[in-house]
N, C-alpha and C positions, 0 to 999 in steps of 0.2 A: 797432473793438476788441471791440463785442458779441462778435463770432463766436468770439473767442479767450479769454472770460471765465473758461472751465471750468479754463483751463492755471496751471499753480502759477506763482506772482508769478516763478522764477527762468527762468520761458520765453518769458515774454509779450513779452521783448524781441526775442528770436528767432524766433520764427513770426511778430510784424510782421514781419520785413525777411525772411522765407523764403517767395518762390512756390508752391515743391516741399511738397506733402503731407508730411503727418508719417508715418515710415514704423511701422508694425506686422508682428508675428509670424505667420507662415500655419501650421496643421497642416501637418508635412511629406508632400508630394504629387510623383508626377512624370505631368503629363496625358500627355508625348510616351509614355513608356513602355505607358501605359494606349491609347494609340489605336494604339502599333505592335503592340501583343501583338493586340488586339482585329481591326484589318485583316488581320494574318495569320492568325488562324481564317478570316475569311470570304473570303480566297482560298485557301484549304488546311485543312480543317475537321479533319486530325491533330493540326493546336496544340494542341488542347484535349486532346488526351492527353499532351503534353508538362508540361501544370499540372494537369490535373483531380484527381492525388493530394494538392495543400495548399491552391489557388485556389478560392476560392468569389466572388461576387456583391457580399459584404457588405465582399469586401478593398478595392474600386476605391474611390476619393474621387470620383470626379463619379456624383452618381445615373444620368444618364443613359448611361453608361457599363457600369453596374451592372445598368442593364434592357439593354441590346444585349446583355451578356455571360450573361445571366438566360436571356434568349430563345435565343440562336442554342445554348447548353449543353441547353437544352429538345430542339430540331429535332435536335441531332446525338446526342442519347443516343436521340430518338426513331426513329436509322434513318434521318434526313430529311439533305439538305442545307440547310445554314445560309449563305445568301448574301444580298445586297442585294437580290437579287429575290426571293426567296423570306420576306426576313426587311419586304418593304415593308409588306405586310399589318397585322403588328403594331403597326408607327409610323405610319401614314397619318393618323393623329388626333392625332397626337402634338402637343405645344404646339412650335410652330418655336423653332429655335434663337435666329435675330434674323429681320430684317428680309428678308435675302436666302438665307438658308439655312434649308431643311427639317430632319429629321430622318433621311426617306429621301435625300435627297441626302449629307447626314454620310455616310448607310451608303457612299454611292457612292465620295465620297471617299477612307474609312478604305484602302478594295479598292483604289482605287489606287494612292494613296501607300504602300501593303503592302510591306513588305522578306520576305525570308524566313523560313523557320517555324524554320532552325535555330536561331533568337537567341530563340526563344519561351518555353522554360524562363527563359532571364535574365530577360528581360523580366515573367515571371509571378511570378518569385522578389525583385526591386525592388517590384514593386505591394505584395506581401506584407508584404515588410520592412518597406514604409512605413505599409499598416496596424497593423503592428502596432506601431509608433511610436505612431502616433496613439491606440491601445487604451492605451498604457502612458501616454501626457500624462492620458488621460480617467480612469483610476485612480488617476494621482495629482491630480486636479482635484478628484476624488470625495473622495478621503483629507484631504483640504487643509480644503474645504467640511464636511464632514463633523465635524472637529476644532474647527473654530468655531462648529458649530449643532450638536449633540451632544443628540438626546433623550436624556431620563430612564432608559427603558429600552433603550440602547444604548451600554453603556460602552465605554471606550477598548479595554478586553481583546477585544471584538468587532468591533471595529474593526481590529483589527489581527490577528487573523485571517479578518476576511472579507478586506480588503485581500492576504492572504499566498495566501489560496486564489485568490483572482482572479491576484499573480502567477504562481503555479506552473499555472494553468488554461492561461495565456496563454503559460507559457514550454513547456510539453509540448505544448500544440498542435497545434505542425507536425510532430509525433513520432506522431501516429495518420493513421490513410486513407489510406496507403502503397500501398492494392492489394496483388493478387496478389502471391506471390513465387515464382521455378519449382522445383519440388519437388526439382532437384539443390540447387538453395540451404538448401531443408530438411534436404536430405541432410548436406549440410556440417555443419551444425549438430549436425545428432542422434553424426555420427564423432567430433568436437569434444568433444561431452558426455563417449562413452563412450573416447575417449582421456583426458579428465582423469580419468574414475571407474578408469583403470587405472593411471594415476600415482600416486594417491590412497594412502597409505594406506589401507588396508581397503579396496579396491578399490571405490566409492562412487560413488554420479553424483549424491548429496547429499549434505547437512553429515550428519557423523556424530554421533549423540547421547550417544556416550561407552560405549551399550547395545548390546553386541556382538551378540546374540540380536534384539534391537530392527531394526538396522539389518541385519541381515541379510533379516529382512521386510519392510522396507520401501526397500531400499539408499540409507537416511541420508532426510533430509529435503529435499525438491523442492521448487527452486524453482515461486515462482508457485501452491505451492498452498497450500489450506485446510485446515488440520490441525484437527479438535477432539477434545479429550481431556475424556471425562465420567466422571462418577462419582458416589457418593450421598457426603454427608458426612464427613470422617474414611478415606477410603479412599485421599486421598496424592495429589490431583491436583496441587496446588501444589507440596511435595514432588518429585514428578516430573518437574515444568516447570524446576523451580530447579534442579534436576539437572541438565538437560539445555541450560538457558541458560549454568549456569555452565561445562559439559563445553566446548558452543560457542566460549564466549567466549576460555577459558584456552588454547584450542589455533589461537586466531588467531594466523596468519603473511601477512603482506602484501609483496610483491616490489613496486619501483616498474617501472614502463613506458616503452617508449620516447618513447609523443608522454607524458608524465608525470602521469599517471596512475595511483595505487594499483590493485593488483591483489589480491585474499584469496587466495593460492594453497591454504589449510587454517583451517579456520575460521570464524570471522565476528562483527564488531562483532551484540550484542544491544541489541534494545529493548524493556524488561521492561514493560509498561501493567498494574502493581499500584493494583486499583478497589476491594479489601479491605482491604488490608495494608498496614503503611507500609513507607518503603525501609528503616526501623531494623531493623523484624522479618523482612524479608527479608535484609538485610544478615546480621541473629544467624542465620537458618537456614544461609545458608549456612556460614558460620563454624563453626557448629555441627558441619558435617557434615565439613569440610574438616580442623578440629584434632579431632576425633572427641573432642568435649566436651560432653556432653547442655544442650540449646540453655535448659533451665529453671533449670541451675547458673552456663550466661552471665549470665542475666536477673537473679537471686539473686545475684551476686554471688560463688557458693561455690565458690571456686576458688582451689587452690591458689598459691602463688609458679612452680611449676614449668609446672603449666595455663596460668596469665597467661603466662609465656612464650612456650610453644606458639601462645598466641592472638594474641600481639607478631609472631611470626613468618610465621603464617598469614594475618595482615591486612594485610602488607607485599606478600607476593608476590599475594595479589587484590587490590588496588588499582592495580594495574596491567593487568588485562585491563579488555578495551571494554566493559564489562556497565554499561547506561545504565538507570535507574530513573525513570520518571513515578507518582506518586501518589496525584495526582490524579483524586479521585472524580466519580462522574458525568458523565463527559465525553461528549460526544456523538460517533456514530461522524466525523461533519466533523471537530470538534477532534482526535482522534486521528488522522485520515486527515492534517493538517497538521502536526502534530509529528513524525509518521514521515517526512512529506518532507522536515521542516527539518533532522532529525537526519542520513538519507541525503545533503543536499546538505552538508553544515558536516561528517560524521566517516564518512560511508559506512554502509550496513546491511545486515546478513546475513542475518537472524532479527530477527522481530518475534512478542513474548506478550503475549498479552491474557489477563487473570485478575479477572476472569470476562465472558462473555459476557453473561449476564442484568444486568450490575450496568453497561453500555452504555445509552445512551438515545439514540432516532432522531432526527429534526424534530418540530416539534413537531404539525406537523397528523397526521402519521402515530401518535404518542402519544393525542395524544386520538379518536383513530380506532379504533384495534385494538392492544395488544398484542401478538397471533400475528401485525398487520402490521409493526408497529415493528421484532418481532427477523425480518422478512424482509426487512427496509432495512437491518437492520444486519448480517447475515449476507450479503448479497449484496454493501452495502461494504466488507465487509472480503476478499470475493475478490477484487473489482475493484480493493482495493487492492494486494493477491500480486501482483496479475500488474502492474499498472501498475508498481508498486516490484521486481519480481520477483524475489521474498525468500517463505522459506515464512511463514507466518502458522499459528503455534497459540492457537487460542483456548477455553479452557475451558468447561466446561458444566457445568451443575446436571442431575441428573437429577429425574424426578418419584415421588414415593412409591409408586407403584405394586409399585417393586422389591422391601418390606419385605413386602409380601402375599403374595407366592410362597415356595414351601419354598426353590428354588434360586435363590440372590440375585444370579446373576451379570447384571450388566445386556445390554438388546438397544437393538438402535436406536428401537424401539416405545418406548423408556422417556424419551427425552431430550422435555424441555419445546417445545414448539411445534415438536414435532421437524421437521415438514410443512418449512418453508425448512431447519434446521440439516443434515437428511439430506439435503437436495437440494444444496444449494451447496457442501456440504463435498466436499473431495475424499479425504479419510483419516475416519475415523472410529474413535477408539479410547477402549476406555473401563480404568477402573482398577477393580481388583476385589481386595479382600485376605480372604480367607476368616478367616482368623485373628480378624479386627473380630468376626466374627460367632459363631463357635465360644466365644471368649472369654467373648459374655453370657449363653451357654447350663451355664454352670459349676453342677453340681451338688452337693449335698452331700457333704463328704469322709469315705470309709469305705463308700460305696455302691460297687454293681457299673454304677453309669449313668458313676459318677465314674472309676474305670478306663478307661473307654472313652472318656469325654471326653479322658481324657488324652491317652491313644495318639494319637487323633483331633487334640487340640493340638502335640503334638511334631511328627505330617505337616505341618502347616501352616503353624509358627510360622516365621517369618523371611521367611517367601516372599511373593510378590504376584504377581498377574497383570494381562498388558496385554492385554485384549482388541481384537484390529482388526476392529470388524465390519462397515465398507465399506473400500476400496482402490482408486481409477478403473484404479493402473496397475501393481498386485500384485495377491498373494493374503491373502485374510483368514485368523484366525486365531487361536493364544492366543500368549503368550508368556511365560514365566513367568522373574521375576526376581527377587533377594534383597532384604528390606526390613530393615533399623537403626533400627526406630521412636525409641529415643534418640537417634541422630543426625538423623531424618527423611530416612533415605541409601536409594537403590536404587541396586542394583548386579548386574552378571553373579552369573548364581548358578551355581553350581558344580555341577558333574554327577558320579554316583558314581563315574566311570570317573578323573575329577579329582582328588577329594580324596584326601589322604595315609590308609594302613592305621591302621589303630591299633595302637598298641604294648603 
């Protein structure tokens, strides 16, 4: 009964009178799989093109399977043949399998007992599954473990996004290293695009931002890219984003699909990443702007019975578009790279803003390394998040004082802060410029001849703003000039004098 001490008093009676071992759970494995795929490269070394797009080394469960498949992937990317004689050299030290069998022998065997190469994609595609079985037990083992021994500085909220980013690592996986594709399938694609931009409303091959003049220079916003929109303080960047998140979001329409699946046919769920502002005061702007009620008479209180109603109404029909709010300060580009996938996989995502980009923080060794390194980890993940998510991503920018020094304030790409990665990774670059801000604090005393000409000089400028584009990967740069409602904090198409009505 020694032997049996460890077993709980309710079993001890059962394993005396049981011969049969007590049975246990194995990591799911299939060895036959692994040595038919494996025999069929080295009698037919094409196999390995029928997996080499998701199969690696580190999929197979028996190590030494993992080095035959290591090596002969080695010999046949090298141009060589991968065979049992060819492949003896590298095993010939090899610690033997048992007693009567080599390693170079295996090789021999695998070659023989070989079926054919057309089963080798299934065969490659089983090994995988069941790694990646085994990657999802060892996550949740980690999670489990993790939850019971819990350093100090490793709370639960990080737990539960490193566990989230490992799943989504794990679920996207086999979605990259596809190889090649041949350029009519490119073709397909690009006809695809410029057939929806003709169905489109305003003829579009991206989301439109509401800015007819806007989107005309840029035709709407592209998927997959890096949009950043900079400016110096007070010159409407946020304003502008809120604009064009709420234009997005109100004119979402989704058709469902035949295998059922949502489709955005106009539109698109947003995902607003406000690092300044809370969702209240984003909430009031736009409100603001939508019942055209100066957003400081929301805040006060000072509003009529008839305004309150306006405001009743106008918070009825926006609570109903997809405009999704995070508030959340100081997040790191990881944490936001995770909540954009949870909210894409749980409501779908069109548009993703980030407000501001400086107010991001990298890893940490990169933080205490360099600054100009930090915002080039967090600029290069947040492309790598466009195109993985393949959703535009606008993200805001501070510009650097430099612009107050010059007579003409209009900014250039020279002016953005660590500009070196922001002008590199970005694929749009545009910035906000309202001449008016500036004209304003030059106000001289009333009764002069300086004062006349300020004024003139105010009346050209007042309402208006400009969007400067000064890179574009797949347009032209540019200006773009559009209307500004600073008590509403509203841009809008501005009116051209061919447009507006005579006077009477």
């Amino acid at each position: 009964m020694a032997q049996h001490a460890f077993l709980p008093a309710d079993r001890l009676k059962a394993a005396a009178h049981a011969d049969e071992p007590i049975s246990f759970r194995q990591s799911p494995h299939n060895i036959e799989a692994e040595q038919a795929l494996l025999g069929a490269m080295l009698v037919n070394n094409e196999a390995l093109d029928r997996v080499s797009g998701f199969l690696e080394s580190g999929h197979f469960y028996d190590p030494l399977h993992a080095e035959i498949f290591n090596v002969a992937s080695k010999l046949i990317q090298a141009g060589k043949q991968a065979t049992p004689i060819t492949m003896r050299t590298f095993f010939e030290n090899a610690e033997p399998i048992d007693a009567h069998l080599t390693v170079p022998q295996y090789l021999g065997r695998l070659a023989a007992n070989a079926t054919t190469i057309i089963n080798a994609h299934d065969y490659g595609r089983t090994i995988y599954d069941l790694a990646v079985r085994r990657h999802l037990i060892l996550i949740g083992e980690d999670l489990v473990n993790g939850a019971y021994d819990s350093p100090v500085d490793h709370p639960p909220k990080a737990q539960i996004e490193e566990a989230e980013g490992r799943l989504y690592q794990l679920a996207e996986g086999g979605k990259y290293g596809q190889g090649f594709q041949t350029f009519g399938a490119a073709l397909t694609t690009a006809i695809d695009m410029a057939n929806a931009a003709y169905q489109r409303d305003g003829h579009l091959s991206g989301l439109s931002t509401g800015l007819n003049d806007l989107d005309s220079k840029m035709g709407g916003l592209q998927s997959s890219d890096l949009i950043v929109l900079a400016g110096r303080p007070s010159m409407g960047k946020t304003a502008l984003v809120t604009n064009i998140a709420y234009n997005v979001a109100r004119s979402y329409r989704a058709e469902a699909q035949a295998d059922g699946t949502t489709k955005a046919m106009d539109g698109a769920v947003v995902a607003f990443f406000s690092l300044e502002m809370s969702a209240e005061q984003l909430a009031t702007r736009i409100l603001s702007e939508q019942a055209e009620i100066p957003s400081e008479k929301i805040r006060r209180g000072m509003i009529d019975e008839t305004e309150f109603g306006k405001l009743v109404k106008v918070s009825q029909e926006m609570s109903r578009i997809p405009l999704y709010i995070d508030q959340t300060g100081g997040i790191t580009i990881a944490q936001l790279a995770a909540r954009a996938r949870k909210l894409k996989r749980q409501h779908g995502l069109g548009l993703l803003i980030v407000d501001y980009l400086q107010l991001l923080s990298g890893s940490g060794k990169r933080a205490e390394a360099n600054r100009v390194q930090e915002i080039t980890e967090i600029t290069t993940g947040l492309k790598a998040l466009a195109k993985e998510l393949v959703v535009p991503i606008i993200a805001l920018s501070q510009l650097s004082r430099q612009v107050e020094q010059r007579e003409d304030k209009r900014p250039q790409l020279s002016d953005l802060r660590e500009s070196g990665s922001i002008e590199q990774d970005a694929d749009v670059v545009m910035f906000v410029f309202r001449e008016e801000y500036y004209v304003e604090r030059t106000k001289p005393s009333e009764g002069t001849a300086e004062f006349a000409e300020w004024q003139q000089k105010m009346m050209s400028v007042s309402g208006k703003a400009e969007v400067i584009i000064g890179k574009q990967r797949h347009g032209p740069v540019g200006t773009v000039e559009l209307s500004f409602e600073s008590q509403f904090t509203r841009f809008g198409n501005l009116a051209r004098d061919y447009q507006q009505l005579p006077h009477r």
